[in-house]
VEXKEVEX-703407 format. One record per residue (C-alpha): residue number from 0; residue in one letter; y, z, x. Coordinates in nm, 4 decimals, padded with zeros to 6 digits. Example, Ala and Ser with C-alpha at 12.3 -4.5 7.8 and 13.67 -1.06 7.14 Angstrom:
// residues 2
NODE num residu        v        w        u
NODE   0      a -00.4500  00.7800  01.2300
NODE   1      s -00.1060  00.7140  01.3670
// end
This chain:
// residues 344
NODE num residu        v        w        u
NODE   0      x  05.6324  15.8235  14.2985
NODE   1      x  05.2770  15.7893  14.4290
NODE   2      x  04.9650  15.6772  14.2226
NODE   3      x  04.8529  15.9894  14.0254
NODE   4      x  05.1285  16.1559  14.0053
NODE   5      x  05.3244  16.2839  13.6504
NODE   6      x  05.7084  16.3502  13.6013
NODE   7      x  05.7637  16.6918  13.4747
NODE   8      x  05.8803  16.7715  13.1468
NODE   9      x  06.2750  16.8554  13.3166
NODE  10      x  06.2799  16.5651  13.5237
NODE  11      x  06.1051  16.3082  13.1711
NODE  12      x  06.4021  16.4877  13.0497
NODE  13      x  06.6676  16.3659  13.3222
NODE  14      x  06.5705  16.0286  13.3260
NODE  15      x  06.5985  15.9932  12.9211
NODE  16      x  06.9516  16.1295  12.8899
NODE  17      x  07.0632  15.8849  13.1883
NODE  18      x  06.9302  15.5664  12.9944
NODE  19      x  07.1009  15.7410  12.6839
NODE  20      x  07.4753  15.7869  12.8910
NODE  21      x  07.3866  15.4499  13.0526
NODE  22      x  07.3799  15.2677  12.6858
NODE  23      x  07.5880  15.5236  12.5017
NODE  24      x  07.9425  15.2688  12.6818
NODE  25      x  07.6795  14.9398  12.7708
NODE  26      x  07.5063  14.7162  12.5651
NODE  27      x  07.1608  14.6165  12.7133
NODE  28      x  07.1625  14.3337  12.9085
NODE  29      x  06.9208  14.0862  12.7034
NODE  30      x  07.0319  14.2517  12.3282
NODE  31      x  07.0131  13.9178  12.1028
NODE  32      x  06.8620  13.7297  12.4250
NODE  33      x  06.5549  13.5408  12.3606
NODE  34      x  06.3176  13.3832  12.6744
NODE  35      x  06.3260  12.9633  12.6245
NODE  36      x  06.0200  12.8036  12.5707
NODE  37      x  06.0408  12.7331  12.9514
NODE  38      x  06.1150  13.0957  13.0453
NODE  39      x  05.8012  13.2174  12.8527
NODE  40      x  05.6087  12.9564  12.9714
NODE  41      x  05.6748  13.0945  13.3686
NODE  42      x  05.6084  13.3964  13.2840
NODE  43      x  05.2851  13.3252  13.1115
NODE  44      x  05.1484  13.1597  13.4673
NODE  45      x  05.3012  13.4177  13.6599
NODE  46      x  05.0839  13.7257  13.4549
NODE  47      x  04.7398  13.4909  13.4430
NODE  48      x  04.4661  13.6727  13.5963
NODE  49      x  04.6289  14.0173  13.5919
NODE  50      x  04.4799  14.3261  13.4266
NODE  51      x  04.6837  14.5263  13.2343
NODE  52      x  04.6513  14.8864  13.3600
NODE  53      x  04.5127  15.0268  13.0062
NODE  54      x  04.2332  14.7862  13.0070
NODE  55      x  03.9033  14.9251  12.8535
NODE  56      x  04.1085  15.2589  12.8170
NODE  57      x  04.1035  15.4400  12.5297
NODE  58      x  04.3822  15.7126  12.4781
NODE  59      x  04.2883  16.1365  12.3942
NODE  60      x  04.2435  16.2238  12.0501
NODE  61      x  04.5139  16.4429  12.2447
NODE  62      x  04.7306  16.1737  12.2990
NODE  63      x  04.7329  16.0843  11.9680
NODE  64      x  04.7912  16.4103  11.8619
NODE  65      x  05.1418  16.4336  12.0613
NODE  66      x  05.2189  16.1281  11.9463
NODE  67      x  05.1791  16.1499  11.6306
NODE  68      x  05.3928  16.4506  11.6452
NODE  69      x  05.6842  16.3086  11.8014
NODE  70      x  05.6952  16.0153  11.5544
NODE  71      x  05.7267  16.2500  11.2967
NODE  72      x  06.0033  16.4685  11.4577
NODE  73      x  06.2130  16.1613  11.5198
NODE  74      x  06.1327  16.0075  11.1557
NODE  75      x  06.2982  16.3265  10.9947
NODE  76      x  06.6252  16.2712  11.1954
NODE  77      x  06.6122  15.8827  11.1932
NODE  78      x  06.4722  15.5896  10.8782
NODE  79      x  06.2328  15.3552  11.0152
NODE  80      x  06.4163  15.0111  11.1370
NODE  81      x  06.2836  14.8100  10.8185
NODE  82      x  06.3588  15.0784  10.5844
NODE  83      x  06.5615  14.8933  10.2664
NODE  84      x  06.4848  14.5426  10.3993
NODE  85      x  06.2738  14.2931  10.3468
NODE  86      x  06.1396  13.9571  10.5569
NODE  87      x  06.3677  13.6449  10.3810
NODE  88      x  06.1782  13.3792  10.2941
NODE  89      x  06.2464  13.1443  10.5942
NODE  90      x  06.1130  13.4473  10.8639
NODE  91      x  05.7857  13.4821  10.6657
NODE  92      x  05.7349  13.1232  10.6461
NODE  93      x  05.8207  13.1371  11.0430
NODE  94      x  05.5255  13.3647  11.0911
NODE  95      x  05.2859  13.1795  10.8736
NODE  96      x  05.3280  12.9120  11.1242
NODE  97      x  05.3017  13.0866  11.4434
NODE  98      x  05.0225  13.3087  11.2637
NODE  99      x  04.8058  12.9801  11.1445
NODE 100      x  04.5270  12.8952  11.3757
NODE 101      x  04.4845  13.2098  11.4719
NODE 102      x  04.1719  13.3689  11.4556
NODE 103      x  04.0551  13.6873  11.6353
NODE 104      x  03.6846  13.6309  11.8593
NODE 105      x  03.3717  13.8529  11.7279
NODE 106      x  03.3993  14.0788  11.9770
NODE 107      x  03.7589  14.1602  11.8658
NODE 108      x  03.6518  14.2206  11.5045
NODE 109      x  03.3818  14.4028  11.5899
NODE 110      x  03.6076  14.6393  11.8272
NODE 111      x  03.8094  14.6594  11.5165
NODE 112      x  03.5702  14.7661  11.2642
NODE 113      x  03.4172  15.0281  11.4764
NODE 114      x  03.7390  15.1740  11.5162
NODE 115      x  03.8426  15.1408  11.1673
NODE 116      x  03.4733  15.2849  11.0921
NODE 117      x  03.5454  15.6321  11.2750
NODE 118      x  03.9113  15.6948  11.0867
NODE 119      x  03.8764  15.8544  10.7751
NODE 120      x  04.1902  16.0005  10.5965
NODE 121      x  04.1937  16.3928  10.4866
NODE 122      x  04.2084  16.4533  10.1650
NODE 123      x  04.5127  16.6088  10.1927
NODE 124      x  04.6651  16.3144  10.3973
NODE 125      x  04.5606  16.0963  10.0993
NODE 126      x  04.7859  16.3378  09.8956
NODE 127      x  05.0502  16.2758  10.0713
NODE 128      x  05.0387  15.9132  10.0661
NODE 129      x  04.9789  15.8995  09.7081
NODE 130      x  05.2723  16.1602  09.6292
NODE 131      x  05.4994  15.9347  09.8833
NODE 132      x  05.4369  15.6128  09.6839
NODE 133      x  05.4797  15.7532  09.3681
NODE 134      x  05.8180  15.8852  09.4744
NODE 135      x  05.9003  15.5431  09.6386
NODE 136      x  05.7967  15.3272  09.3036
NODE 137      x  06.0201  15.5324  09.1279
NODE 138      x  06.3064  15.4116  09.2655
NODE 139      x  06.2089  15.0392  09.3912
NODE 140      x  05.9957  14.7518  09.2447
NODE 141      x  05.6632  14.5975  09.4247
NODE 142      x  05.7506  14.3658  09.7168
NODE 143      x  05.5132  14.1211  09.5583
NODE 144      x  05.6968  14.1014  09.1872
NODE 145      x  05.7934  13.7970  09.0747
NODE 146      x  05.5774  13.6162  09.3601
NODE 147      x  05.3231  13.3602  09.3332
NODE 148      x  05.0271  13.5333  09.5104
NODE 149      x  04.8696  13.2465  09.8081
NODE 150      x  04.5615  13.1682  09.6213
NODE 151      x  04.6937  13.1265  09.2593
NODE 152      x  04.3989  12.8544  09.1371
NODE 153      x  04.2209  12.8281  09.4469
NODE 154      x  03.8457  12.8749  09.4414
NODE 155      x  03.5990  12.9573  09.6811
NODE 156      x  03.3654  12.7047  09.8157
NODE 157      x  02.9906  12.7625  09.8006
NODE 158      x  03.0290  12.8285  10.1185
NODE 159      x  03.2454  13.0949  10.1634
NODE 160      x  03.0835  13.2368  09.9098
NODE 161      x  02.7384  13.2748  10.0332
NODE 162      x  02.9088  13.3682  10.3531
NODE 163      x  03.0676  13.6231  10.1847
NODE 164      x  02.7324  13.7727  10.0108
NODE 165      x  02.5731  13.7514  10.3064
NODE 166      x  02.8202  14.0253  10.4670
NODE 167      x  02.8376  14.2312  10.1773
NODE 168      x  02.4385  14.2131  10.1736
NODE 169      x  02.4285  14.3148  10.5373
NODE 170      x  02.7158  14.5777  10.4806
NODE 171      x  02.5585  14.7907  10.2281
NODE 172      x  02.2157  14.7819  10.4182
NODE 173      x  02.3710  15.0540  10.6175
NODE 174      x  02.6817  15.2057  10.4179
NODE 175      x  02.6900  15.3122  10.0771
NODE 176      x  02.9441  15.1845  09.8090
NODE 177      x  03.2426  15.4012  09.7836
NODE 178      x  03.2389  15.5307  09.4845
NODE 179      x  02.8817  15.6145  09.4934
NODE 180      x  02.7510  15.9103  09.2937
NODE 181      x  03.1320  15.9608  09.1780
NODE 182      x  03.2619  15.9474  08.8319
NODE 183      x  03.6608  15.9002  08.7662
NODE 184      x  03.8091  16.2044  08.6222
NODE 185      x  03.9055  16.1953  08.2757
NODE 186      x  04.2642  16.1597  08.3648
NODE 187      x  04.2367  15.8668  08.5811
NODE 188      x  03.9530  15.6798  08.2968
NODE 189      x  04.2990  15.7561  07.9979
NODE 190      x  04.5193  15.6200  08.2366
NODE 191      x  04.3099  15.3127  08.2967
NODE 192      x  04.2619  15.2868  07.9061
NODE 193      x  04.6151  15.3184  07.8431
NODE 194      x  04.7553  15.0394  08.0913
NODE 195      x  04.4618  14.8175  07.9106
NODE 196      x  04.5817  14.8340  07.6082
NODE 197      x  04.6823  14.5758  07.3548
NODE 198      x  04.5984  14.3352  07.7063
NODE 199      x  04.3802  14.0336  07.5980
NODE 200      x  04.2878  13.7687  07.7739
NODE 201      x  04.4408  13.4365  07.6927
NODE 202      x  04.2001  13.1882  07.5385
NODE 203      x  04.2533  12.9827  07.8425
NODE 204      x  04.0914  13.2400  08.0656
NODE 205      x  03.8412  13.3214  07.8241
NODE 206      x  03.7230  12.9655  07.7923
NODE 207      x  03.6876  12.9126  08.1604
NODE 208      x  03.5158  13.2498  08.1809
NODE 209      x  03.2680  13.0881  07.9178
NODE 210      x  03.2100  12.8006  08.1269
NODE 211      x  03.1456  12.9632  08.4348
NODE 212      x  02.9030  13.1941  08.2623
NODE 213      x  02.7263  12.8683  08.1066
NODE 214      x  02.6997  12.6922  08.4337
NODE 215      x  02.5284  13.0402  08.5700
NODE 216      x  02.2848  13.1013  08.3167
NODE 217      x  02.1610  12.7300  08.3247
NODE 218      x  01.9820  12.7935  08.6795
NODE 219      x  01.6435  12.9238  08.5808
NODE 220      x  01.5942  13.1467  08.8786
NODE 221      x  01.9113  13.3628  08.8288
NODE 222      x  01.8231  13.3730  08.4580
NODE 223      x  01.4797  13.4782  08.4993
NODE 224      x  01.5386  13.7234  08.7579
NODE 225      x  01.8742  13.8949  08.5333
NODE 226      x  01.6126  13.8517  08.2787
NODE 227      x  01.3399  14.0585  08.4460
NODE 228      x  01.5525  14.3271  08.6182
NODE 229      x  01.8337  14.3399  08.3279
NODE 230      x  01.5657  14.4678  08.0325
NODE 231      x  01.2768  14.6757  08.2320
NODE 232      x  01.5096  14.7993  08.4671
NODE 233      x  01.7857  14.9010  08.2768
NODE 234      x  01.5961  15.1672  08.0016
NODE 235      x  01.5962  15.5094  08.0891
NODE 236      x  01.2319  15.5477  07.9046
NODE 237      x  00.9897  15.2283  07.8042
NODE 238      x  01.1003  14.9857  07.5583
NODE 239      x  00.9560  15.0509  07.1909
NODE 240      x  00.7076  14.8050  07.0638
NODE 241      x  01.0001  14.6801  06.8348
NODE 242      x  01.2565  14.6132  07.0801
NODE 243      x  00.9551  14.3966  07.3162
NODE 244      x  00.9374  14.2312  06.9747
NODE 245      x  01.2955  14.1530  06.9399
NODE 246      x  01.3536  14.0731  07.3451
NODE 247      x  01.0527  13.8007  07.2459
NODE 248      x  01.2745  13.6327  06.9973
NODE 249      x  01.5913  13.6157  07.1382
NODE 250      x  01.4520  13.3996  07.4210
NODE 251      x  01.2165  13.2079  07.1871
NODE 252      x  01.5365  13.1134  06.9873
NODE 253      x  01.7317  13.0266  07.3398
NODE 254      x  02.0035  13.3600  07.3486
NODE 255      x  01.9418  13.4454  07.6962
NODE 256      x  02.2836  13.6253  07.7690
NODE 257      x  02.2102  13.9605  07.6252
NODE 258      x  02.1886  14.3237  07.7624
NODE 259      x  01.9256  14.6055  07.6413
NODE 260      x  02.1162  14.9951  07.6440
NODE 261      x  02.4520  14.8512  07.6456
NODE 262      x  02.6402  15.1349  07.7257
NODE 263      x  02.9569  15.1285  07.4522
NODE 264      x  03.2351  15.4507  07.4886
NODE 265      x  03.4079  15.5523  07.2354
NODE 266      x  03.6550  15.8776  07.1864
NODE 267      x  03.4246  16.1208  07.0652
NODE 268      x  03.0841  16.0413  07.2403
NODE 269      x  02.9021  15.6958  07.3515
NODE 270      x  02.6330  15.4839  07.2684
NODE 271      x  02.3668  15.2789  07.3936
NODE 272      x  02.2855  15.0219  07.1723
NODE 273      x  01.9626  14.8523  07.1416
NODE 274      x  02.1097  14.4530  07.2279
NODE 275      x  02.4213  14.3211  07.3050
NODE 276      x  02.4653  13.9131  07.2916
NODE 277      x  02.7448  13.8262  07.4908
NODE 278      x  03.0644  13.7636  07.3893
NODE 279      x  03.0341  14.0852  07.0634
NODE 280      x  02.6839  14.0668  06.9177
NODE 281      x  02.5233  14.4134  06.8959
NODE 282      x  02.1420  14.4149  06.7529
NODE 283      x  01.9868  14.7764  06.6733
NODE 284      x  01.6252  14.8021  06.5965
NODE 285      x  01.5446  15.0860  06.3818
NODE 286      x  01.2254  15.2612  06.3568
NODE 287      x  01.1522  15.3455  05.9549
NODE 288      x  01.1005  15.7338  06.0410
NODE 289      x  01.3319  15.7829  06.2687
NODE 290      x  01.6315  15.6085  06.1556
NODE 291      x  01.5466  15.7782  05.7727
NODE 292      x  01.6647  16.1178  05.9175
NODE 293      x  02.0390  16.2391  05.7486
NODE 294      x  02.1166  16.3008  06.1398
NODE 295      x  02.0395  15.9409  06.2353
NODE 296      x  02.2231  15.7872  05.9559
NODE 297      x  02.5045  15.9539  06.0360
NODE 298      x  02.4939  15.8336  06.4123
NODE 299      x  02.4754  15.4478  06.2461
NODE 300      x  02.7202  15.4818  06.0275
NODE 301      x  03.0012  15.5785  06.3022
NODE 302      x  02.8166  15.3023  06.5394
NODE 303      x  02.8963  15.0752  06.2479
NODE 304      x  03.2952  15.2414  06.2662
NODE 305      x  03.2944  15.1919  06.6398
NODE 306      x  03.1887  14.8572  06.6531
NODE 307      x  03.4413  14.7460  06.4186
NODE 308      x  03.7302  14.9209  06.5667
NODE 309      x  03.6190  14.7271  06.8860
NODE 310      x  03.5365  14.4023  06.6917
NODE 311      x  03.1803  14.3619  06.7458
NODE 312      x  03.0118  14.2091  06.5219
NODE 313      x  02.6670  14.4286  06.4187
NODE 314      x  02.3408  14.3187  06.2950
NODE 315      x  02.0692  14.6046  06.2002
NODE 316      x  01.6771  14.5318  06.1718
NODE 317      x  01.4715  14.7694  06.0183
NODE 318      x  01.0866  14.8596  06.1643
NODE 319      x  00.9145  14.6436  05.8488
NODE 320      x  01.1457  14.3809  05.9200
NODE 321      x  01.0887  14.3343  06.2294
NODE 322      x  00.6939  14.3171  06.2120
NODE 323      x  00.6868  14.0849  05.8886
NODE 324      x  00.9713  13.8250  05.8761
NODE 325      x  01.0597  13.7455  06.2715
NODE 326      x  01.1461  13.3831  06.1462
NODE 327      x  01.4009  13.5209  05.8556
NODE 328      x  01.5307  13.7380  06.1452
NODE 329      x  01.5838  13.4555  06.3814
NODE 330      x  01.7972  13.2394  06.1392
NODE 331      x  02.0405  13.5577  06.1092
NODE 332      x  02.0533  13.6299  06.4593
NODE 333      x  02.0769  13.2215  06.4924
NODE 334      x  02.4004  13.1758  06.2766
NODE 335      x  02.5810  13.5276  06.3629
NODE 336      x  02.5560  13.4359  06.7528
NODE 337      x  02.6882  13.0781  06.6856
NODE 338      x  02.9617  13.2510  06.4596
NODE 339      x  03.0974  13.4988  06.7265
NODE 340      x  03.0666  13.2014  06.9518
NODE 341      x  03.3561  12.9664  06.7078
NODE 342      x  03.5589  13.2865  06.7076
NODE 343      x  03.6048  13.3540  07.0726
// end
């Protein structure tokens, strides 16, 4: 057959259900052969310096169309080769080794990424892979149960980590987060609640979680610019002359982990409260008119119902308070933080 030329459908057709007669009464010829080291070595000097044919190519969306297609048709007929089974142990620690060392060069990842970039599944492709798992979960446990995942107690180096800000910094300078201007549905947030519940971290976890938070907070550049961005940035309208007050005295007392319009949701409607302290300290500043009003009072009295349903502790300042006894306030906030603090 001469350069150029394509085999017709009839004769594609000939030639497959010769190979199929051929093997249909003969085993192939290398089945359960490997090449020696030696063998694979030849061959490796023999193909140096030539060019695959496909080099640079890059198949039809048609292409991938047909085949696409024919995988299907054959996958209704016939399971996949790994279907049911699973790597043992000693073949996945076999391609860890030959796998180690290996490391793909720039231009490969960035090949990679712009192809990945340009594939976006449907929405009803997404569908169907969802549905599929589902069905396949039902039936069969996660590959990974029961394992130890690789990096069980490993931590990043500074390094890696500022390598790994730097990308997502340069990432997001030109793509926006995935689940921008998106909400979960309601479904999806009771699901969410539901697995969570009655889950609580161990006091382990939560101590090293305090420690790591400690070591953070004590670098005065990331605390003065969470400090700056965290209050100004975060209200939806200017601060009241009461909360500026209070933000003043929670520093001046040292309580520098704390959040303005904490956003707390509960079953019938949310909240944004005034402070929250980290780990459960909530502190509401109340105007004297406003916070007189029947409506109001009823608002802070299921506040006060949420918070202890979610075990936060809750401190309330009025206006007059506030203005005349700063120092009486300080002492309270003072010993409830520390308190919280013991209990967690």
């Amino acid at each position: 057959m001469q350069k150029g030329q394509k085999c017709t459908e009839e004769t594609k057709q000939r030639m497959n259900n010769a190979q199929k007669k051929r093997f249909a009464s003969h085993e192939h010829p290398f089945k359960g052969k490997c090449h020696s080291k030696e063998s694979r070595q030849k061959i490796s000097i023999a193909n140096k310096g030539y060019i695959p044919w496909n080099k640079g190519k890059t198949m039809s969306l048609e292409y991938y169309r047909k085949n696409s297609e024919a995988l299907k048709k054959y996958y209704e007929t016939h399971d996949g080769p790994m279907k049911g089974k699973h790597h043992s142990e000693e073949t996945l620690q076999k391609i860890s080794i030959a796998k180690s060392g290996e490391n793909c060069s720039l231009e490969t990842r960035r090949k990679i990424s712009d192809a990945n970039k340009r594939r976006c599944h449907s929405k009803e492709s997404k569908q169907k892979v969802s549905e599929s798992m589902k069905k396949h979960y039902e039936t069969h446990s996660s590959p990974m149960k029961g394992r130890t995942p690789w990096n069980k107690g490993k931590r990043h180096s500074d390094e890696t980590r500022q390598k790994l800000s730097t990308a997502q910094k340069k990432r997001y300078e030109t793509h926006e987060g995935t689940m921008k201007g998106k909400h979960l549905s309601k479904e999806s947030r009771q699901k969410l609640s539901e697995t969570h519940k009655g889950k609580r971290p161990s006091k382990e976890t939560r101590q090293k979680k305090s420690e790591s938070m400690k070591r953070i907070w004590l670098d005065p550049a990331f605390r003065e610019k969470q400090l700056k961005s965290s209050f100004f940035d975060r209200y939806k309208q200017k601060p009241t002359k009461i909360e500026l007050l209070m933000h003043a005295q929670l520093l001046h007392f040292g309580v520098y982990n704390f959040i303005p319009e904490f956003h707390i949701r509960g079953k019938d409607r949310s909240y944004f409260v005034d402070f929250l302290v980290f780990p459960n300290l909530i502190i509401e500043c109340d105007g004297d008119y406003w916070h007189s009003k029947s409506r109001a009072i009823k608002r802070d009295q299921k506040l006060k119902q949420l918070a202890d349903n979610y075990g936060y502790k809750l401190l309330r300042f009025t206006e007059t308070e506030i203005r005349t006894d700063l120092h009486g306030i300080g002492d309270q906030i003072t010993e409830a933080y520390q308190e919280t603090r013991r209990d967690k």
